[in-house]
KEKE-3310 file (N, C-alpha, C; in steps of 0.2 Angstrom, whole numbers, plus 5000, padded with zeros to 4 digits):
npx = (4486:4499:4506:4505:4508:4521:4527:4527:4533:4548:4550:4551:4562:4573:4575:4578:4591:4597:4594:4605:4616:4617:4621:4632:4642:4640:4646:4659:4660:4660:4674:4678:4680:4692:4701:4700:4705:4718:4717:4708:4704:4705:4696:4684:4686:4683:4669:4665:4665:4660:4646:4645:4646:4631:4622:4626:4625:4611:4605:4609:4602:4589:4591:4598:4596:4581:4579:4578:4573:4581:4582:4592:4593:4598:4613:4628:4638:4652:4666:4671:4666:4664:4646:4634:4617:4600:4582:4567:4554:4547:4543:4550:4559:4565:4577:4585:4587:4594:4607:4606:4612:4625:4631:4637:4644:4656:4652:4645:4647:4649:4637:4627:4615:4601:4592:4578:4579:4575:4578:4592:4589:4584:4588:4602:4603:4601:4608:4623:4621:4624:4636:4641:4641:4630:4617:4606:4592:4580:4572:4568:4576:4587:4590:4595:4605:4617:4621:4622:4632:4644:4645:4648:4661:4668:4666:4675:4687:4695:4692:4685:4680:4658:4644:4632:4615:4600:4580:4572:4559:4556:4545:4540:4529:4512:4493:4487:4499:4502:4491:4491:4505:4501:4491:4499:4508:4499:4493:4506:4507:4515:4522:4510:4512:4508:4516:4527:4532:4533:4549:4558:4571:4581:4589:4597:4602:4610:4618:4625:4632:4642:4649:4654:4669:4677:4682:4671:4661:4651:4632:4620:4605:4592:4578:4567:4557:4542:4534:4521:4514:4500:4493:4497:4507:4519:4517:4526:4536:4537:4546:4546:4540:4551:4562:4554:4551:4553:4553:4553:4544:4534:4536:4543:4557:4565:4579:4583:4595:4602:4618:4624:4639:4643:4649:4642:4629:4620:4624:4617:4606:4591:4591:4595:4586:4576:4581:4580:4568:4562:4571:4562:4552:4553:4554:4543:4539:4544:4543:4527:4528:4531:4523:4513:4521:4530:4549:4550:4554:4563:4575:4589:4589:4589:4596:4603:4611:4626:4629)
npy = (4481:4482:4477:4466:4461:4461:4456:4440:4440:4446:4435:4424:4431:4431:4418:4411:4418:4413:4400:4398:4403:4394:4382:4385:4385:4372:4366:4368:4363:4350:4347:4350:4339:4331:4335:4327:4316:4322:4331:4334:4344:4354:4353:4352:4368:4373:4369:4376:4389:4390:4386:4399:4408:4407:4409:4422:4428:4429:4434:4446:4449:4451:4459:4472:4474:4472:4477:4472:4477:4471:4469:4467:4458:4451:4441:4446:4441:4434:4435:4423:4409:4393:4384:4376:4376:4382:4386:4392:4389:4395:4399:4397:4409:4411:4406:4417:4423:4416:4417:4430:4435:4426:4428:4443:4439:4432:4418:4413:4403:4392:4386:4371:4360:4351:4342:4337:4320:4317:4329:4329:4326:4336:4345:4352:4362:4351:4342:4348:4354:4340:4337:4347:4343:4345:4338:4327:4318:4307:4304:4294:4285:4277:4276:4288:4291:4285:4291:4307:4303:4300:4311:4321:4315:4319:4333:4335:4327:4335:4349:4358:4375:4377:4380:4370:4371:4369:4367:4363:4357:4350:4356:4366:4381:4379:4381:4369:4359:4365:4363:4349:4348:4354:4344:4334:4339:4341:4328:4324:4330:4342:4358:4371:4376:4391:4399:4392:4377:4359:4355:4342:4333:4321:4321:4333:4335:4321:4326:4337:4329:4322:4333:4338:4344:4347:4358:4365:4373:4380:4384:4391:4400:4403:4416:4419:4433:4440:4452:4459:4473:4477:4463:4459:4453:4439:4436:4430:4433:4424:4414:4417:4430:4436:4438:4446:4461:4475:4475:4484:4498:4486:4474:4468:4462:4452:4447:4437:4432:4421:4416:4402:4391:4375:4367:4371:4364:4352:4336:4324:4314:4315:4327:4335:4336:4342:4354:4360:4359:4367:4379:4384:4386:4398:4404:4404:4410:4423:4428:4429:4441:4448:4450:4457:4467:4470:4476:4483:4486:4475:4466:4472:4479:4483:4482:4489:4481:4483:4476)
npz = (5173:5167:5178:5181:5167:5170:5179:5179:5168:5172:5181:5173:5164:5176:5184:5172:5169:5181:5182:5169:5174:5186:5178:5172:5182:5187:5176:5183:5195:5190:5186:5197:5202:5199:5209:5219:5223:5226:5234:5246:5253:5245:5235:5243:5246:5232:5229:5239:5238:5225:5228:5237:5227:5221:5230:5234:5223:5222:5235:5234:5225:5231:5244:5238:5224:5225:5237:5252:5267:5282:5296:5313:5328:5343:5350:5346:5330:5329:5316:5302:5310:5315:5316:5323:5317:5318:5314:5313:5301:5291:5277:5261:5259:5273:5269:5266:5274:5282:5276:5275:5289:5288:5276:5279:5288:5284:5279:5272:5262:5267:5269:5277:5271:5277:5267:5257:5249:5238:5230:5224:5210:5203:5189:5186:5197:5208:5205:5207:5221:5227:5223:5229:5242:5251:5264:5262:5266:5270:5278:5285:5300:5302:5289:5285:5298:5293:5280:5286:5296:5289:5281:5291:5296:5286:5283:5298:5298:5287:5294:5288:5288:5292:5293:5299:5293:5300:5301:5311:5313:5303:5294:5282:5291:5291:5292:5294:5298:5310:5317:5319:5324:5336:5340:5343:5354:5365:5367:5374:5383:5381:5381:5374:5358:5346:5336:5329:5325:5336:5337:5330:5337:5336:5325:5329:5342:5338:5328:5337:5344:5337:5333:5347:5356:5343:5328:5327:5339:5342:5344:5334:5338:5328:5324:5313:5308:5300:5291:5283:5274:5274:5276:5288:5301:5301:5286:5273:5259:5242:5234:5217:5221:5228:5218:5209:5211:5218:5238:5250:5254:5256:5263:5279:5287:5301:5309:5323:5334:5344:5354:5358:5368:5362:5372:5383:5383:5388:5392:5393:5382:5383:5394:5383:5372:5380:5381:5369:5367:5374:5370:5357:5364:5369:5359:5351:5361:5360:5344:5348:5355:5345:5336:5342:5347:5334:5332:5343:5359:5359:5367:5370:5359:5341:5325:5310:5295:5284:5268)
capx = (4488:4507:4510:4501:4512:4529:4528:4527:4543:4555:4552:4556:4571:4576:4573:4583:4596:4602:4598:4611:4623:4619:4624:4642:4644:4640:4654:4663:4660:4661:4679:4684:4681:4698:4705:4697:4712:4725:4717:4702:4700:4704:4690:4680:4684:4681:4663:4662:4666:4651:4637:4644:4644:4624:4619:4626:4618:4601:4605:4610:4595:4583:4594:4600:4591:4574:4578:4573:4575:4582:4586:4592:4594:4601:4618:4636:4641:4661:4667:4673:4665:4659:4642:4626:4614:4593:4579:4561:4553:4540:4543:4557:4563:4572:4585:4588:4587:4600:4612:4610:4619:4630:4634:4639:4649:4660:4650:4637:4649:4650:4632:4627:4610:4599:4586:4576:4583:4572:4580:4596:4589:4582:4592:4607:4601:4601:4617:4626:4621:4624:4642:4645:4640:4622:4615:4602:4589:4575:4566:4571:4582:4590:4596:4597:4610:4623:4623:4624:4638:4648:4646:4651:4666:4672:4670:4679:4693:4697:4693:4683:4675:4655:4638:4628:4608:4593:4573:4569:4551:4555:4544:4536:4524:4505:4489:4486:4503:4504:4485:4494:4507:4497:4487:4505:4510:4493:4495:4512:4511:4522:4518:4508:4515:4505:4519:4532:4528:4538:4554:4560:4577:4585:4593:4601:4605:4616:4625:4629:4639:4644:4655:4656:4677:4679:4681:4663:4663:4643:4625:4616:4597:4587:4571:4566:4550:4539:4527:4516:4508:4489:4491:4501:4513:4520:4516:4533:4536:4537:4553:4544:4540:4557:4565:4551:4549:4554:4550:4552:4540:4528:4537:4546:4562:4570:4581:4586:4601:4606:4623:4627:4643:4643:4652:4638:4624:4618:4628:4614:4603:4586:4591:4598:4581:4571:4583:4580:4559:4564:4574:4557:4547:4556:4555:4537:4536:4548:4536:4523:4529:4534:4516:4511:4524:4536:4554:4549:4557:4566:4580:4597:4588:4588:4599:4605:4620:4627:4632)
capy = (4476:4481:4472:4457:4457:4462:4451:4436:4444:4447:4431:4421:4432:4429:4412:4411:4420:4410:4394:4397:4403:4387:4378:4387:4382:4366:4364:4372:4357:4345:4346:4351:4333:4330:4337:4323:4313:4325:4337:4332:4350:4361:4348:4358:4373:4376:4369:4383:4396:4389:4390:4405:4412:4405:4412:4428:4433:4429:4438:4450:4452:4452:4465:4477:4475:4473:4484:4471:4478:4466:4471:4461:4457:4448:4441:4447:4435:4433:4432:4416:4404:4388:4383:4372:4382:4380:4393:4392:4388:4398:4400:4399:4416:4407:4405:4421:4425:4413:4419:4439:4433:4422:4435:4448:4435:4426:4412:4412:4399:4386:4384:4365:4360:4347:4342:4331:4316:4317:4334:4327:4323:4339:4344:4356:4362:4346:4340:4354:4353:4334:4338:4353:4340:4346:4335:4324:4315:4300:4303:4285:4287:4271:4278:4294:4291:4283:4299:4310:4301:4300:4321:4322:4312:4323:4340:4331:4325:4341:4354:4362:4379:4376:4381:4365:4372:4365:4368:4357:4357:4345:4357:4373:4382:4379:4379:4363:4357:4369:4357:4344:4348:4353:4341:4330:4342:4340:4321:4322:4335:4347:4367:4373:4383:4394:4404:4387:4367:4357:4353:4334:4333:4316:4324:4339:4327:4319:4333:4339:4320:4320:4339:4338:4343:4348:4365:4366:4374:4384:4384:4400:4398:4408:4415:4422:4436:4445:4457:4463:4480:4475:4457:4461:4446:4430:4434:4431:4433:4415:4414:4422:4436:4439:4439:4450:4469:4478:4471:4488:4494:4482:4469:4470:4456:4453:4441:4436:4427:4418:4410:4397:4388:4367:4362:4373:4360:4346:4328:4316:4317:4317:4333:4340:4336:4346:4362:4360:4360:4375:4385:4383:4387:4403:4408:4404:4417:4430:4428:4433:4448:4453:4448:4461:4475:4470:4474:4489:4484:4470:4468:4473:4483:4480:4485:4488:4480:4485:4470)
capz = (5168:5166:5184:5179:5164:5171:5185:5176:5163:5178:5183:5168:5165:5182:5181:5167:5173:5188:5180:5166:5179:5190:5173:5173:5189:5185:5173:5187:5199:5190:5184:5202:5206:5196:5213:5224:5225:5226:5241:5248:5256:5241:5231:5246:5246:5229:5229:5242:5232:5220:5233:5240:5222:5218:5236:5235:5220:5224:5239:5231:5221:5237:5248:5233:5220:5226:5241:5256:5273:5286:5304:5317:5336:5350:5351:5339:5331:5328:5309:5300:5316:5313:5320:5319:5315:5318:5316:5313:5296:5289:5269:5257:5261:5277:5267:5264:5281:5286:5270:5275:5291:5283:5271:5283:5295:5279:5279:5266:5256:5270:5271:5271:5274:5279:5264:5255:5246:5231:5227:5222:5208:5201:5184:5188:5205:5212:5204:5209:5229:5227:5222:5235:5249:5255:5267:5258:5271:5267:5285:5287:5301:5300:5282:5287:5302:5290:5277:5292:5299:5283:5279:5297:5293:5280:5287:5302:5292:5284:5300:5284:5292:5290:5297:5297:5294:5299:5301:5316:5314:5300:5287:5282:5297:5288:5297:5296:5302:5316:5319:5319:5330:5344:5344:5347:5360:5369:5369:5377:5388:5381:5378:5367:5352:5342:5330:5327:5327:5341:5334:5330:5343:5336:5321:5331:5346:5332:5328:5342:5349:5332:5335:5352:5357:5338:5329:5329:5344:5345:5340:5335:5337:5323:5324:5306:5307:5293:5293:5276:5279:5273:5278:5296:5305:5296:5280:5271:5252:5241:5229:5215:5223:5229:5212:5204:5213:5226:5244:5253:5261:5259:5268:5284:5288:5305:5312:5329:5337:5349:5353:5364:5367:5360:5377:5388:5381:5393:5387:5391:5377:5386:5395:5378:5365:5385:5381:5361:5365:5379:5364:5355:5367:5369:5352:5350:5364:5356:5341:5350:5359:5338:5334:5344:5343:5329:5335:5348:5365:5359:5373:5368:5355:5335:5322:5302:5296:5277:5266)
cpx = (4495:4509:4510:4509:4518:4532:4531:4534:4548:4555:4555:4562:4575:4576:4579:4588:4601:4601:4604:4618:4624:4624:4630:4641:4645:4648:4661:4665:4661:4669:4683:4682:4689:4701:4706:4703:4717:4723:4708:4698:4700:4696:4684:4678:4683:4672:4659:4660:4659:4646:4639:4641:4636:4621:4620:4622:4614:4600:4606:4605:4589:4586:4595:4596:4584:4572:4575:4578:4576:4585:4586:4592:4596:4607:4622:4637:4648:4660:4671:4672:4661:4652:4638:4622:4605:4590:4571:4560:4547:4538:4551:4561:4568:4578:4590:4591:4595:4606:4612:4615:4625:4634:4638:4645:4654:4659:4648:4642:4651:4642:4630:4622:4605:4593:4584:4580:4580:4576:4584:4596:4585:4591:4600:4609:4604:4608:4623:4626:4623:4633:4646:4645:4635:4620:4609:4599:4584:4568:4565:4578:4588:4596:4601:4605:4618:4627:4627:4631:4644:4650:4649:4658:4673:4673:4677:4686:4698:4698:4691:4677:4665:4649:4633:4620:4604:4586:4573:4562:4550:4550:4541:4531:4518:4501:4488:4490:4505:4497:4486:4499:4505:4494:4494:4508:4504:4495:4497:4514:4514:4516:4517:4510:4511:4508:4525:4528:4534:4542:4556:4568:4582:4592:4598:4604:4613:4621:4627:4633:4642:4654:4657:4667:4680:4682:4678:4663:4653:4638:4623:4609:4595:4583:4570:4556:4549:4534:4525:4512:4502:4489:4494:4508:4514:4519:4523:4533:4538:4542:4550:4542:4546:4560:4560:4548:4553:4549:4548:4548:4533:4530:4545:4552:4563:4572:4584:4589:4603:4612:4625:4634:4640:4644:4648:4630:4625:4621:4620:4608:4595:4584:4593:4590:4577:4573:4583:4573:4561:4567:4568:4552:4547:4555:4548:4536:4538:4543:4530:4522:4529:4527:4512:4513:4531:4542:4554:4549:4558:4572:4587:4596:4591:4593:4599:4609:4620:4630:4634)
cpy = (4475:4477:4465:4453:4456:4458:4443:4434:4442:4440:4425:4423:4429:4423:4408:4412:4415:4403:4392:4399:4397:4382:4378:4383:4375:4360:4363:4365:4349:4342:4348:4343:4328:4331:4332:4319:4316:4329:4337:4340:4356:4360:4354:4363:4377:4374:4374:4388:4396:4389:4394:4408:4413:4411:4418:4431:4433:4432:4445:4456:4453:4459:4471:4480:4479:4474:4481:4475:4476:4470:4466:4462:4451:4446:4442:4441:4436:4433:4426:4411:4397:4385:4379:4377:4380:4387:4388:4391:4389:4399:4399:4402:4413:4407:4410:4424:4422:4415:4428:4440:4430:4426:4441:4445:4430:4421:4408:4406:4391:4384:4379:4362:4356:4347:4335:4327:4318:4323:4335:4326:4329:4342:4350:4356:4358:4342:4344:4352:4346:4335:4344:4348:4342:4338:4331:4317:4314:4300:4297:4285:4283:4272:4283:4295:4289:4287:4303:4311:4300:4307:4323:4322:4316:4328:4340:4331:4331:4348:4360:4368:4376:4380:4375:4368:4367:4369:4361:4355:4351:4349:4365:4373:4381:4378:4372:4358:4358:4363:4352:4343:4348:4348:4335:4332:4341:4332:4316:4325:4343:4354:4367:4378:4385:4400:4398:4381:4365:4355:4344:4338:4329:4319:4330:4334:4325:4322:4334:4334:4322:4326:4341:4338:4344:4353:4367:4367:4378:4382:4391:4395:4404:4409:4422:4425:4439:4447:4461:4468:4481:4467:4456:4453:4441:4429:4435:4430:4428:4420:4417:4430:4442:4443:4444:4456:4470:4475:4478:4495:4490:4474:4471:4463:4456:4446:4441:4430:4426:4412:4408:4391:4382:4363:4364:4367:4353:4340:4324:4319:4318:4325:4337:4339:4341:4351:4363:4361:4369:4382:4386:4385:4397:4408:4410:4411:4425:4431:4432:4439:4452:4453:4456:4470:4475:4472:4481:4483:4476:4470:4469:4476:4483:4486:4484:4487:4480:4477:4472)
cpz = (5167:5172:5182:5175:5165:5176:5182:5172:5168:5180:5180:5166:5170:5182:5177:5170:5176:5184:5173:5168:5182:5183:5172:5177:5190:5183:5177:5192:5197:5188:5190:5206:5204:5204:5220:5227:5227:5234:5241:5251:5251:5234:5236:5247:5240:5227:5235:5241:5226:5223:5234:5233:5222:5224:5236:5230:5220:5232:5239:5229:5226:5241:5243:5229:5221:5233:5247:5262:5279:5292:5307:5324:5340:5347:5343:5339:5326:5321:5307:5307:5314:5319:5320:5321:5314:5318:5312:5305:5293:5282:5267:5257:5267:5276:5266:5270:5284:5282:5274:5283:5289:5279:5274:5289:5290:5279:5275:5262:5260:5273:5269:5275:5274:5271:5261:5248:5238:5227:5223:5218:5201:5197:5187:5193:5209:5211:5208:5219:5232:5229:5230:5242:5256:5258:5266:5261:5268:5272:5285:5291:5301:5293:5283:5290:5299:5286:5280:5295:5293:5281:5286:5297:5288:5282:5291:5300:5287:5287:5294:5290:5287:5295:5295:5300:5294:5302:5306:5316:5310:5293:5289:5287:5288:5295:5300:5301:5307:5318:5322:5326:5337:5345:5347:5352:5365:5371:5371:5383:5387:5381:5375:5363:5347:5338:5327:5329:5334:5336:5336:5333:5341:5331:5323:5336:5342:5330:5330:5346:5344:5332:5341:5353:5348:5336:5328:5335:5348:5342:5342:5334:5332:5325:5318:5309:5300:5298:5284:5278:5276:5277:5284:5295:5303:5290:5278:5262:5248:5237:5224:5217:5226:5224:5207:5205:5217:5233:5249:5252:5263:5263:5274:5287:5292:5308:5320:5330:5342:5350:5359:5363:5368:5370:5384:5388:5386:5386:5387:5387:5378:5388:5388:5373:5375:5383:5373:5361:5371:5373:5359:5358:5371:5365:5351:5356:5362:5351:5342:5353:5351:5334:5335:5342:5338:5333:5340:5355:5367:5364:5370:5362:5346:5330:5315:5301:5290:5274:5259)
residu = (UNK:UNK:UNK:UNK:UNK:UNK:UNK:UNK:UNK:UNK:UNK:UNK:UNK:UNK:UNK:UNK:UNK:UNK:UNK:UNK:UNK:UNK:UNK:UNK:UNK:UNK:UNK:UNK:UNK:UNK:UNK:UNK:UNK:UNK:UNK:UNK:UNK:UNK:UNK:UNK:UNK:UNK:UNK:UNK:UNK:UNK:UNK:UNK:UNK:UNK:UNK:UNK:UNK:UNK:UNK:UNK:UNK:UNK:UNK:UNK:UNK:UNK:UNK:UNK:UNK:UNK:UNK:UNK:UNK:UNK:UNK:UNK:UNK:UNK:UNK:UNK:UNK:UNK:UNK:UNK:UNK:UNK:UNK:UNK:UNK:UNK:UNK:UNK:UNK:UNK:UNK:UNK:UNK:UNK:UNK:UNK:UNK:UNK:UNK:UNK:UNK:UNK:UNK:UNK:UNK:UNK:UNK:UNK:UNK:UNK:UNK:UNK:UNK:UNK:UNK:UNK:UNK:UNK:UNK:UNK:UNK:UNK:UNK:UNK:UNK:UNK:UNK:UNK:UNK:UNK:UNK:UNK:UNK:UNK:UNK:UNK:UNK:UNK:UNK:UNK:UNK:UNK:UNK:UNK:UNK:UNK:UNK:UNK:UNK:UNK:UNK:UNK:UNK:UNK:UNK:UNK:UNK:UNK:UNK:UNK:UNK:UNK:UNK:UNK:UNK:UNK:UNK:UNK:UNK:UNK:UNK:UNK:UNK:UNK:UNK:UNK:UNK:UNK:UNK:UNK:UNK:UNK:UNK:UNK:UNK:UNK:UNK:UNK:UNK:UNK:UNK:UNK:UNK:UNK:UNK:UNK:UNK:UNK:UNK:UNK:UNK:UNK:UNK:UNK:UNK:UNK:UNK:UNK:UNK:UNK:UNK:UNK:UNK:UNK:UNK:UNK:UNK:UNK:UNK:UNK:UNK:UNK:UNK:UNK:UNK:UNK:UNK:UNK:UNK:UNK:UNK:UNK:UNK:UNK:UNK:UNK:UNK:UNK:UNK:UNK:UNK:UNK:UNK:UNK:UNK:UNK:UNK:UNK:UNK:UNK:UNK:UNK:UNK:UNK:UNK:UNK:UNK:UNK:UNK:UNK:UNK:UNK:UNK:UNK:UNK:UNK:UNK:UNK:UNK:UNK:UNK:UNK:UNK:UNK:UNK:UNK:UNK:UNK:UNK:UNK:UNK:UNK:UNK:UNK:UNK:UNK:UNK:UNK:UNK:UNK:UNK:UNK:UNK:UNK:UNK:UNK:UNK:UNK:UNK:UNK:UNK:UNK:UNK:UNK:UNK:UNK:UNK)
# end
């Protein structure tokens, strides 16, 4: 009965918490729009500093606090490097995933990331991301592509360091959605994937003409795994459940990376959405090697890293 009710507690404190920190912050961005005239990129790097801030401590709270254990594998990755940045999408947690790299590679404060329009519109939160210059898509590509190319613009324009993330698949893995998928891969020909959906290509595509010769220079590919030790592989902890216990050892983290140089990527864009469903179809098999035996004879072998 005390979890019941302690759970609940921790997560209205918590709750609390961060949304009367987001509200600072608030204040914080909106009087660095004063700066917008004078210095386009210090207007930037201080709404930086404000997500990195928000990011870290709710990153914080999941690594320290509530004691999660994250290991990773495949390639180093360089410090302060800019990148586009793709991984797999299976829960909320994601986020943390892409931030406990991010965080340990001076990043965590240039993270800026594909999401839904409607969000922008959610009270603090969504003001706040509006201002910082998160990436705020309609799935109207048409609309989309103009946004797009205007946050591009401005990175551009400034040679602001960034990680531009995204979830290719377009949404959270579900059973049904994974149903879905297949039966579109089936349809088309493509591979069947049974641990990721196929990935949408046009949006990435786009990115990468767009940074092509820039100082966007890579793409890391993610692949985020869990494991729950009664409910086994895939099961990931929802944002409540982050914020209201300790995670270890009932749940297990790891991240895997791969980095590829921007200028090693096929130009014509046919070939480049074939090696975008091939990076997926990679994963979907790594996946299933971790399925089986979590991170035992991973190649280049798995590691801890302190933050």
């Amino acid at each position: 009965m005390l979890e019941v009710v302690t759970r609940p507690t921790k997560a209205f404190l918590y709750g609390s918490a961060l949304f009367s920190f987001c509200s600072l912050l608030n204040v914080v961005q909106v009087f660095s729009l004063l700066l917008v005239p004078f210095s386009k990129r210090q207007f930037f790097e201080v709404n930086a500093r404000v997500a990195g801030s928000m990011w870290k401590v709710m990153q914080w709270i999941m690594e320290r606090r509530h004691k999660a254990q994250i290991t990773f594998s495949g390639d180093k990755i360089p410090n302060h490097e800019s990148a586009l940045v793709f991984g797999n999408h299976r829960s909320f947690t994601d986020f943390y995933m892409f931030h406990s790299v991010a965080a340990r590679r001076g990043m965590v404060n240039y993270m800026k990331y594909f999401a839904k329009d409607s969000l922008k519109y959610i009270p603090f939160y969504g003001w706040g991301m509006w201002i910082m210059g998160m990436l705020f898509i309609n799935r109207n590509w048409q609309q989309d592509q103009i946004k797009i190319n205007k946050m591009f613009a401005r990175i551009l324009d400034i040679q602001a360091p960034v990680w531009v993330a995204s979830f290719l698949e377009g949404s959270r893995l579900t059973p049904s959605k994974l149903a879905a998928s297949q039966k579109f891969m089936q349809s088309r020909g493509l591979p069947l994937l049974t641990n990721v959906m196929m990935p949408r290509t046009k949006g990435f595509i786009t990115c990468v003409n767009k940074f092509r010769g820039s100082h966007v220079k890579h793409v890391y590919d993610f692949t985020f795994a869990y494991y729950h030790k009664t409910k086994g592989f895939g099961v990931a902890p929802d944002l409540v459940r982050v914020h209201t216990g300790q995670l270890s050892p009932e749940y297990k983290f790891h991240v895997h990376v791969k980095r590829y140089n921007l200028d090693d990527l096929p130009k014509d864009e046919e070939k480049l959405s074939e090696w975008v469903i091939q990076k997926y179809v990679e994963k979907d098999a790594f996946l299933e090697q971790m399925k089986q035996n979590w991170t035992e004879g991973i190649e280049g072998g798995v590691w801890s890293e302190k933050w």
